[in-house]
Backbone bond lengths (Angstrom), bond angles and torsions (degrees), N, CA, C in turn:
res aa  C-N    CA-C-N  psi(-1)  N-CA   C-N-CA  omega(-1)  CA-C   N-CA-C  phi
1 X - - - 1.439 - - 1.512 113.45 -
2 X 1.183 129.29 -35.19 1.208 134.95 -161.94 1.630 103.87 -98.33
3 X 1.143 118.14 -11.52 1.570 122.84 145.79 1.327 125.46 -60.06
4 X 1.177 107.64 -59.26 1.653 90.25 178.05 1.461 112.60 -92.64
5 X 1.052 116.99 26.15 2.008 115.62 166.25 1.222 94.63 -124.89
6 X 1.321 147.09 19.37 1.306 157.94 120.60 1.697 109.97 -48.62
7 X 1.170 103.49 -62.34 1.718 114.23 176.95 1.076 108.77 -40.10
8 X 1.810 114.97 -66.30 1.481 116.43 -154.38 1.263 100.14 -99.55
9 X 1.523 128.12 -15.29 1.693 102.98 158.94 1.760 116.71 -66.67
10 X 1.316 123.82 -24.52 1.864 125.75 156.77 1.366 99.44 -50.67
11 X 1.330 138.38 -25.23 1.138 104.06 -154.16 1.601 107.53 -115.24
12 X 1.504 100.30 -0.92 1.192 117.81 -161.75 1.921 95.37 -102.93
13 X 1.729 109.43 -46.99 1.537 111.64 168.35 1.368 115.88 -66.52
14 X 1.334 113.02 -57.09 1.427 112.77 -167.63 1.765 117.48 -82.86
15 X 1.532 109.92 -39.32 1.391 108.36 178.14 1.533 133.30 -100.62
16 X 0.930 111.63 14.12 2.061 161.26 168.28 1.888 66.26 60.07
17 X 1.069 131.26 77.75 1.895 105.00 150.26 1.471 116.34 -58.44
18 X 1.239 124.27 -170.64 1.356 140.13 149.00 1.609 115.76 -119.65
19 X 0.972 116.28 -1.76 1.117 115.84 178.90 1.590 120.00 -171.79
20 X 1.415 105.97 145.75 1.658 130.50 172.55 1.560 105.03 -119.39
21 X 1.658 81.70 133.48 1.532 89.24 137.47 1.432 106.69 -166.70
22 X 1.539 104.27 171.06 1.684 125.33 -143.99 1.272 76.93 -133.93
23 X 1.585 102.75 109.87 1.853 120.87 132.15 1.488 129.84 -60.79
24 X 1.491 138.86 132.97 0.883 106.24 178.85 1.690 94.68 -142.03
25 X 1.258 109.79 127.40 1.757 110.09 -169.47 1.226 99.91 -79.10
26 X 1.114 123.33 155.77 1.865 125.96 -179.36 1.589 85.16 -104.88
27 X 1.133 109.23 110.70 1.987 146.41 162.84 1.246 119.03 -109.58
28 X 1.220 104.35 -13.70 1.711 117.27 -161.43 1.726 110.36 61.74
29 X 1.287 125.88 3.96 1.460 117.56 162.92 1.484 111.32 -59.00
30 X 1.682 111.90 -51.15 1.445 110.98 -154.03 1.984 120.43 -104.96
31 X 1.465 69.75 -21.93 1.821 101.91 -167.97 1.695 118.97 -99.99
32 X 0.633 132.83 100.49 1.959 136.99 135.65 0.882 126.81 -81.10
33 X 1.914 119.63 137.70 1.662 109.28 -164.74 1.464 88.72 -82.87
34 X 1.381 149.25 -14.49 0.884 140.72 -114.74 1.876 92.03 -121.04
35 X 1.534 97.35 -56.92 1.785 107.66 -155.42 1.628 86.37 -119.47
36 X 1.601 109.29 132.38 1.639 104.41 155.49 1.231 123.88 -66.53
37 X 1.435 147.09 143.81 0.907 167.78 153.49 1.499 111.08 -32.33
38 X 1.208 134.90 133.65 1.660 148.79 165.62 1.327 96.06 -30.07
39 X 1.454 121.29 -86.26 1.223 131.04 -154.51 1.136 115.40 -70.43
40 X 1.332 118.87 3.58 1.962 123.99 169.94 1.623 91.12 -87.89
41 X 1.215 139.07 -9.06 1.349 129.81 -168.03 1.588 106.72 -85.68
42 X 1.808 103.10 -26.82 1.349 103.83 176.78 1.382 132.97 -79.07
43 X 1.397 87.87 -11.10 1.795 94.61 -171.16 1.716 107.83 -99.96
44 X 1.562 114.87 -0.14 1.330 136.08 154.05 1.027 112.91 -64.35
45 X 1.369 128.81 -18.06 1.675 120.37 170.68 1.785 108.25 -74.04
46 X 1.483 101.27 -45.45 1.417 92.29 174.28 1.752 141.75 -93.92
47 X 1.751 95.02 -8.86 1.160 116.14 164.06 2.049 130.82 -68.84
48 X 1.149 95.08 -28.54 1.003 131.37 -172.08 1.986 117.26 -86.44
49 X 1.819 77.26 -71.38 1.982 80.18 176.29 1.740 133.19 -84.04
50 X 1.579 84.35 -17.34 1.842 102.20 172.10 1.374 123.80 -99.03
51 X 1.503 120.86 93.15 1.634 124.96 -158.57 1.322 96.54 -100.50
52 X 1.371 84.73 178.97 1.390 121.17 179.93 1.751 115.15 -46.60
53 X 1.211 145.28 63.69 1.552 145.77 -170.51 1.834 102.78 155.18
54 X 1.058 122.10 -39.93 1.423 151.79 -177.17 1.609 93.65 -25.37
55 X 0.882 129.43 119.05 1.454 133.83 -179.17 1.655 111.05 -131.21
56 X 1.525 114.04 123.55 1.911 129.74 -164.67 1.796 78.15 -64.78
57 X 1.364 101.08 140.74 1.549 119.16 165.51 1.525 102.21 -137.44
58 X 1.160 126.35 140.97 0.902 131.11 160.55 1.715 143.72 -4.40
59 X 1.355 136.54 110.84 1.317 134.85 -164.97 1.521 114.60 -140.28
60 X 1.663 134.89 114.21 0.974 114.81 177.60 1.572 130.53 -99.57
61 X 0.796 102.47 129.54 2.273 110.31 -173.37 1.399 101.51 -98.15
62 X 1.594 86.89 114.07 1.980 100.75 166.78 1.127 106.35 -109.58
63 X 1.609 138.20 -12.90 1.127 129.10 -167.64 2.021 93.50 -103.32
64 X 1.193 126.66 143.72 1.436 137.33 144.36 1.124 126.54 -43.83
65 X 1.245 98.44 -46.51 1.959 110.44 176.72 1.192 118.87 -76.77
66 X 1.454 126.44 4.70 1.737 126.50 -165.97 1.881 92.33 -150.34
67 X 1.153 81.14 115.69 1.887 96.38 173.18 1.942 94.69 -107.56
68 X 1.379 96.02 140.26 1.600 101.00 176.12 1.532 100.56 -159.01
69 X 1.411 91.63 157.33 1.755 107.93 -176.44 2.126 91.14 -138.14
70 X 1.457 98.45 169.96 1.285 125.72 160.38 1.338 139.17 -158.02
71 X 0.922 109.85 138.91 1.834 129.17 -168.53 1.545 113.34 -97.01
72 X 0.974 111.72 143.36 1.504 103.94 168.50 1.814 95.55 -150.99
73 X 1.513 99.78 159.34 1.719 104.32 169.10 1.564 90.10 -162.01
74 X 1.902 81.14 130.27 1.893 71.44 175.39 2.180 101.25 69.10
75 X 1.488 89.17 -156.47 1.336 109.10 -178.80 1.568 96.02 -105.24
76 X 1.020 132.22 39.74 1.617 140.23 149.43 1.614 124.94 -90.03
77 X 1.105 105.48 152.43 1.886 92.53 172.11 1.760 97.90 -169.03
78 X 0.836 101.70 155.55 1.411 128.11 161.71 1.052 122.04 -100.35
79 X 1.347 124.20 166.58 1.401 130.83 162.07 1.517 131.63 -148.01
80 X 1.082 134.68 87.06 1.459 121.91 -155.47 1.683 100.86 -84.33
81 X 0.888 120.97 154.75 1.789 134.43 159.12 1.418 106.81 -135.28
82 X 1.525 100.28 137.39 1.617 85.11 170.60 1.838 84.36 -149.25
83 X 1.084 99.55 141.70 1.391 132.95 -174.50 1.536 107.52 -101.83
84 X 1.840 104.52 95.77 1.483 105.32 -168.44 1.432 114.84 -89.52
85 X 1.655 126.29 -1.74 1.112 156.31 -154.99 1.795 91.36 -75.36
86 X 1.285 125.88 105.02 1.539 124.29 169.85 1.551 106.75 -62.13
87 X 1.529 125.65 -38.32 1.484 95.45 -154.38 1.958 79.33 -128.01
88 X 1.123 133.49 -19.01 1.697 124.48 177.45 1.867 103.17 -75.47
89 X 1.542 71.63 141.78 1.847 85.24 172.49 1.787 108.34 -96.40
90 X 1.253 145.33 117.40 1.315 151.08 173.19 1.457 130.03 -99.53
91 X 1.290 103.15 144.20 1.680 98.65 174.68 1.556 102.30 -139.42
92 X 1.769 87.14 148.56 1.244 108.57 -162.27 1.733 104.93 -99.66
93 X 1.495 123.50 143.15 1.136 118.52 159.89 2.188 109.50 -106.38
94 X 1.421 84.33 144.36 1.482 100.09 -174.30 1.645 105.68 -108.80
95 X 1.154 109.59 68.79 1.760 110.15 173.59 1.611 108.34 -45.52
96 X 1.480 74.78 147.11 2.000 107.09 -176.05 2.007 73.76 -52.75
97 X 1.755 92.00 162.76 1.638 124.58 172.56 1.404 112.78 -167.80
98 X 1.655 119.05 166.20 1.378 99.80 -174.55 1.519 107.05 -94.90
99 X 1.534 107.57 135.77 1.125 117.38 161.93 1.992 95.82 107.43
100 X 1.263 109.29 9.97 1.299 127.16 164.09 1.632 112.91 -19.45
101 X 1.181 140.08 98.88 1.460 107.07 -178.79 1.436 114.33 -80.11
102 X 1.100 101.17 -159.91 1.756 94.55 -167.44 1.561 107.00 -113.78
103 X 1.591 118.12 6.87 1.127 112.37 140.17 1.194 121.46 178.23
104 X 1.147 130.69 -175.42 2.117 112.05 -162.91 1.788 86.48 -139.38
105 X 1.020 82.41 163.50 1.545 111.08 169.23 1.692 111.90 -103.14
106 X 1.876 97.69 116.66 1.368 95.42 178.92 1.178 115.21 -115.65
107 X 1.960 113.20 152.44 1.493 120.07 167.86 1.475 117.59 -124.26
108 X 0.929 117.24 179.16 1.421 97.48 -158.64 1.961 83.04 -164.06
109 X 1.330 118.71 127.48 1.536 140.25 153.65 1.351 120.03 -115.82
110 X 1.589 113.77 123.52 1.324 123.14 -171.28 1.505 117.86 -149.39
111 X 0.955 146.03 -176.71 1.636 130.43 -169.22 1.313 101.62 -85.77
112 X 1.192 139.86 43.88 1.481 148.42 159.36 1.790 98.05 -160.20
113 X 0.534 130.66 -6.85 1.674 117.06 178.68 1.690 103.36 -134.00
114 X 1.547 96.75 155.86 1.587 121.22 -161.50 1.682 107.26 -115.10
115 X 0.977 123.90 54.01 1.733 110.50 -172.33 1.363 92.45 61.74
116 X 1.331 124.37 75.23 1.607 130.21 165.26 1.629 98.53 -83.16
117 X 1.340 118.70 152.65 1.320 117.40 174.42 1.512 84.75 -87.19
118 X 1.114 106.81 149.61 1.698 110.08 147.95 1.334 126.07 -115.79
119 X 1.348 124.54 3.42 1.492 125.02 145.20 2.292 89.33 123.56
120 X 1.420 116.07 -166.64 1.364 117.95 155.42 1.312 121.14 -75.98
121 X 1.532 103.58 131.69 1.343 120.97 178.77 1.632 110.48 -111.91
122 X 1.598 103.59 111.00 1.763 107.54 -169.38 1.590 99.08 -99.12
123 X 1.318 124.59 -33.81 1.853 134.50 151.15 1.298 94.04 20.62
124 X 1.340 100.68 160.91 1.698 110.88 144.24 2.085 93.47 -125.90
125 X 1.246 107.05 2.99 1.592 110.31 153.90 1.116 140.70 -134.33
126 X 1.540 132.99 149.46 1.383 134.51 -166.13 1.205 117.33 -135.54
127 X 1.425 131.56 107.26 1.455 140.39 -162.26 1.780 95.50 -67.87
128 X 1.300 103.02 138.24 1.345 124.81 -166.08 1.758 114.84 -108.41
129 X 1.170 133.59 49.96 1.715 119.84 -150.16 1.566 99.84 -67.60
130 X 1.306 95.27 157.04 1.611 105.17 -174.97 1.737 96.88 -47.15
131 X 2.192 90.56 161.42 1.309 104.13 173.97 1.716 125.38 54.85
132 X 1.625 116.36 8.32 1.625 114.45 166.20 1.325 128.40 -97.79
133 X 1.178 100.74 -171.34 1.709 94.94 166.87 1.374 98.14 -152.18
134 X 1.348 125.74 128.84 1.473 130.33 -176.75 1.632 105.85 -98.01
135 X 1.124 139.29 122.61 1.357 127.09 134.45 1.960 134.74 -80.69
136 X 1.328 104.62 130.78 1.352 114.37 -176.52 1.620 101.36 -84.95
137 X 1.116 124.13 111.09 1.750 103.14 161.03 1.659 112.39 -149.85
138 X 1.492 77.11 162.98 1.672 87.65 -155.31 2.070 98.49 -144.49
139 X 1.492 112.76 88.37 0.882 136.61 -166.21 2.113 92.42 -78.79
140 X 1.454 132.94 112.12 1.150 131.71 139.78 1.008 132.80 -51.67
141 X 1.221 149.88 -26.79 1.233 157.29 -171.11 1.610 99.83 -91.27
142 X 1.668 130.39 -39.22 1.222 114.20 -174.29 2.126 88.59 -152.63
143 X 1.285 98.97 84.13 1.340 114.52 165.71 1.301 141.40 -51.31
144 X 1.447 110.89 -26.85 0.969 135.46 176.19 1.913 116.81 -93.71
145 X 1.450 99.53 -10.88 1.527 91.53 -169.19 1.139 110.95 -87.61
146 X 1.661 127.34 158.53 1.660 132.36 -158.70 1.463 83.80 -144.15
147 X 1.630 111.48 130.71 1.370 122.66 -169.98 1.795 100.75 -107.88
148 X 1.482 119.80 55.97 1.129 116.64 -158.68 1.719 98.75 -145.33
149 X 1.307 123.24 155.90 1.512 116.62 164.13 1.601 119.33 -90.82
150 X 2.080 78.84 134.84 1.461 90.60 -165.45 1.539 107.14 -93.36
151 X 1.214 110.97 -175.73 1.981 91.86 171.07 1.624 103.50 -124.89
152 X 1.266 106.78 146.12 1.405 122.40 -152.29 1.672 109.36 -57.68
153 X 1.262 114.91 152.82 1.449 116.39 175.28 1.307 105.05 -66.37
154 X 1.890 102.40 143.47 1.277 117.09 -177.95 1.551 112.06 67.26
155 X 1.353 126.25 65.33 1.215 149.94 -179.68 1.749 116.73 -107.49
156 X 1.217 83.15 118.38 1.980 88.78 -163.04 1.590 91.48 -117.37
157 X 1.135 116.32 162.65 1.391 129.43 -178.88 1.471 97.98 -140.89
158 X 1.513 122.95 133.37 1.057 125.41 162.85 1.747 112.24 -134.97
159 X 1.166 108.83 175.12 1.741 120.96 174.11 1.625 103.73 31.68
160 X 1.329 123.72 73.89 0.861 140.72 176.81 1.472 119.22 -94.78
161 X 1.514 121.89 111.65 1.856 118.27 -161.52 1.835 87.99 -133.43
162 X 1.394 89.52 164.93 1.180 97.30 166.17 1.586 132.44 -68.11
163 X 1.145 102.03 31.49 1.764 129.97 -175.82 0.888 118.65 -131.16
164 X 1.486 127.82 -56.48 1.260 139.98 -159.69 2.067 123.21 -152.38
165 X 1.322 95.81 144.96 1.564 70.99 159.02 1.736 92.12 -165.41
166 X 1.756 77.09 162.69 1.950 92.34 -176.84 1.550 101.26 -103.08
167 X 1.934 81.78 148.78 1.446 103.83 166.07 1.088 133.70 -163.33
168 X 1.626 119.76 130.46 1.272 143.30 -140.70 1.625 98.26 -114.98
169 X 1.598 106.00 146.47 1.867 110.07 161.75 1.592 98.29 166.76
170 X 1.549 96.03 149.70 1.150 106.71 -170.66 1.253 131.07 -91.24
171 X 1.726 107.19 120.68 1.915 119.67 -177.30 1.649 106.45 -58.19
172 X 1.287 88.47 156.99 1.044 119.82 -149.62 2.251 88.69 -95.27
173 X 0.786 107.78 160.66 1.238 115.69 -155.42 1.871 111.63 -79.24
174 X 0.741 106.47 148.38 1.778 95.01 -162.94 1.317 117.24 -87.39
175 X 1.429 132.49 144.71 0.906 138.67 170.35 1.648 145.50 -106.64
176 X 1.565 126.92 109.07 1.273 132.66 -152.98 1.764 98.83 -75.69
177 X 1.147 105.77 152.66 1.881 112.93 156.64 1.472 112.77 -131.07
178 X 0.739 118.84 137.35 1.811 126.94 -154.48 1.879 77.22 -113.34
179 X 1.730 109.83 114.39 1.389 127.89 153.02 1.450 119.68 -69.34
180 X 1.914 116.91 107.19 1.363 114.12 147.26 1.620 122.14 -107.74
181 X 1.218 89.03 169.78 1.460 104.61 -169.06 1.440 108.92 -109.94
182 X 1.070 136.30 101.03 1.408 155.95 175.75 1.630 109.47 -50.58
């Protein structure tokens, strides 16, 4: 994963693109109709947190092992880090800037995690484990929103073993769409 978001963050720092995109032939190397793939989780950091207005601003890298870019629109910004280091664990510092918000929403993909939310990050650091890529973001327009799955209201856990456990809560009420034909 961190190979090819290696690519398109080069291509995104060094060769300003505007745009990617990823072919992917069904070989069965990369593709299942069934389960997404690891390394589609990484390119969700930038597919996902860098929209449509999002303009590269400035980012400085002292470490070798951590390539990073940033976006901003408006009083929004992103932040990608990605920690190209296979076997070192890294941490990143996020220096004060103007218009800094006061705190981002982080995710984080790594060879065990999928775009995990990791909740608000108020830091001015963020532990980096080998092989991830963290995104910082911090949407103005809707501050509060978390681009992650939540678990449904009224969530009970029962018979919980070191194997398994159940869980029960109540759906939410269903909804019809009445088909016309134009």
């Amino acid at each position: 994963g961190v190979g090819f978001i290696k690519n398109l963050y080069t291509g995104l720092q060094h060769g300003k693109i505007d745009a990617s995109i990823y072919w992917v032939m069904n070989d069965g190397s990369f593709y299942s109709p069934v389960t997404p793939q690891p390394f589609l989780y990484y390119f969700k950091h930038f597919y996902r947190f860098i929209r449509p207005g999002y303009k590269m601003i400035g980012l400085t890298e002292s470490d070798a092992d951590i390539a990073g870019c940033a976006f901003k629109n408006g009083n929004s910004f992103t932040i990608e880090l990605i920690n190209v280091s296979e076997t070192k664990a890294k941490q990143a510092v996020i220096s004060a800037f103007a218009n800094r918000p006061a705190f981002y929403h982080a995710y984080r993909s790594s060879k065990n995690e999928m775009c995990v939310y990791l909740g608000k990050i108020t830091s001015d650091t963020i532990d980096l484990p080998p092989s991830c890529i963290v995104t910082l973001h911090y949407d103005a327009s809707m501050p509060e929103a978390v681009w992650a799955p939540s678990a449904p209201a009224g969530l009970d856990t029962t018979s919980v073993t070191e194997t398994s456990i159940s869980i029960r809560w109540n759906s939410v009420a269903a909804v019809s769409y009445t088909h016309l034909d134009v």
